[in-house]
Steps between C-alpha positions, in 0.01 A plus 500: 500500500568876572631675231544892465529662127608881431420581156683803269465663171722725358298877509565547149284318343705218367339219673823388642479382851615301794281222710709405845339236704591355813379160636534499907445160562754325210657833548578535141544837328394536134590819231335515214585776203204539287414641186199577302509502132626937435818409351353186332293728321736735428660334212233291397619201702883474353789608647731711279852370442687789688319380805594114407881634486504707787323250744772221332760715537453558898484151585834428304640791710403354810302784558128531640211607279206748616189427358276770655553780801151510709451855614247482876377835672613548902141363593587166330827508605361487913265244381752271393698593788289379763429169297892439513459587889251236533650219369 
């Protein structure tokens, strides 16, 4: 099995990130959005009730959530260009 992976963290410092892998032989492409534990930590582990209520209240508007914005420099940016040209 071949398989190609492009990995991405945000340049903030966050820890947020993206993992893209492509199999060639089952031909299979996989995304991954990953997280370490910064806004885990940030409230000690619990999620304040705001958030609760705003997160509810976008899926009962039919509307899509963002959960994190990962920020990549223009070297990073070829890089994961020419993986996407490889595949």
């Amino acid at each position: 099995m071949k398989q190609s992976e492009h990995v991405t963290f945000c340049k903030c410092g966050c820890g947020n990130g993206v993992v893209l892998k492509f199999d060639d032989e089952d031909n299979e492409f996989s995304l991954q959005l990953v997280s370490d534990s910064f806004y885990f930590r940030q409230d000690k582990g619990k999620m304040s009730l705001k958030e609760k209520l705003k997160r509810i209240w976008y899926i009962i508007r039919g509307k899509e959530y963002c959960y994190f914005d990962i920020l990549i420099d223009k070297n990073e940016l070829q890089e994961f260009k020419q993986f996407v040209a490889r595949m």
